[in-house]
N, C-alpha and C positions, 0 to 999 in steps of 0.2 A: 253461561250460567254463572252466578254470584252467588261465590262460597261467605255462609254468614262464618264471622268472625269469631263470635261468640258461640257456634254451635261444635266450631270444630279448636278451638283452646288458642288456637293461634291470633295474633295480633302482630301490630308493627315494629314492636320491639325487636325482631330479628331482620328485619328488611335492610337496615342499615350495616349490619355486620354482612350481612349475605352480598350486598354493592360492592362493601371493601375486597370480600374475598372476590367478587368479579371480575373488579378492577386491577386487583393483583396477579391474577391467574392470567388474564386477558394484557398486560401489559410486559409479564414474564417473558409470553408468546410471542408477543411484537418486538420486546426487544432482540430474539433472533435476529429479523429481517434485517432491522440496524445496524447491530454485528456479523451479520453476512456478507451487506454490503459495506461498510467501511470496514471494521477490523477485519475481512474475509473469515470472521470465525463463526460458524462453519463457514469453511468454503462452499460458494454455490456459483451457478451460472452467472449469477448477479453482483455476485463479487469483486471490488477493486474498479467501480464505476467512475467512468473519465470526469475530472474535476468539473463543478458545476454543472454537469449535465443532468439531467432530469432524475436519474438514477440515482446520481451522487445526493442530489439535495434533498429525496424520497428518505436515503440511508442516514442522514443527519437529523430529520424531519422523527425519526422511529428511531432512532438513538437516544437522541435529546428527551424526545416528548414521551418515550416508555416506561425511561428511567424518571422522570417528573409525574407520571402517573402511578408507579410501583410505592414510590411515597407520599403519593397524594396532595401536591404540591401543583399550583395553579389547575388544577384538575379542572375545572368547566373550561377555561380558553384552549387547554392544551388539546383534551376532547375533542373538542369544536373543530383545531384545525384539524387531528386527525383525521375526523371525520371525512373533514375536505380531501386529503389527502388519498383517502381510501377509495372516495368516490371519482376523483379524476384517474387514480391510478386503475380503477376498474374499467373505465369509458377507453383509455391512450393503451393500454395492457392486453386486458381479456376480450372485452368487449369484440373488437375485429375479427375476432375469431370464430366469434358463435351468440347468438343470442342468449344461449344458454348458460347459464356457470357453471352449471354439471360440467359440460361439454368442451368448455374456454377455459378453466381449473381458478373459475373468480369466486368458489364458493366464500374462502376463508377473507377475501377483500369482502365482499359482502358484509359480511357476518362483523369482521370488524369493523367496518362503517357503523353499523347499526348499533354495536354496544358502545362504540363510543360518542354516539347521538346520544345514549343513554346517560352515559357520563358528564354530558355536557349538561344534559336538561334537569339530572338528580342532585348533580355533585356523587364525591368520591365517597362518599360512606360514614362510617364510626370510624375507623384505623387509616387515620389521613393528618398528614401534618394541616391541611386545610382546614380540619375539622377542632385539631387542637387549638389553631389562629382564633376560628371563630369562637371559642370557649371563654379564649385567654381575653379576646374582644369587647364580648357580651358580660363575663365579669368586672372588667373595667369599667364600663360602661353604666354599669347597674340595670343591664334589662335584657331580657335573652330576645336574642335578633333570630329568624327564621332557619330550622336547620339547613344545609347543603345537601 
């Protein structure tokens, strides 16, 4: 069902704040993993993963790329790869375990795969250095270019 716009007061003007706080919240969360595995902070099982190996490069992959999304900064490529990342890490991780993600404990791989497809395909929102780039762009430029 398609909620009219106009009957219920709402419009698009909060959709863009609502992405940033997504992206914020949702990158807060990732950068755990990051700091789990490289700084061991928290320590987890996953902690202190041997140099380049697949664990290691995942922890610098969610280091790097959480903190470049918590300020919104390259935010559609960064996305993109996470994306990748979420989704192989689901298939080599959870996956042999159980078809299930209930079951394999891939819910929260999932879940971030999927919002950060979101990220890739929206851009980061109103409250993104991104967003400020294209501002400071589009003013330059004399013509407003298509939001993120």
């Amino acid at each position: 069902m398609m909620i009219d716009q106009d009957s219920t007061g709402l419009d698009g003007r909060w959709t863009t704040y609502a992405l940033s706080l997504l992206r914020i919240v949702t990158a807060l969360l990732f950068l755990q993993h990051g700091t789990s595995k490289i700084l061991s902070f928290p320590a987890t099982a996953a902690s202190d993963p041997s140099m380049w190996s697949l664990f290691w490069v995942a922890g610098w992959l969610e280091l790097i790329g959480s903190l470049l999304l918590v300020v919104g900064l390259f935010t559609r490529p960064v996305a993109f790869l996470l994306t990748g990342e979420m989704a192989i890490g689901y298939w080599i991780v959870h996956a042999p375990k159980s078809v299930f993600p209930v079951l394999n404990g891939g819910e929260s791989a999932v879940l971030f795969c999927f919002v950060f497809l979101l990220f890739a395909a929206t851009g980061p929102g109103e409250w993104s250095i991104d967003e400020v780039l294209r501002k400071r762009r589009s003013d330059s430029d004399g013509y407003s270019s298509p939001r993120m």
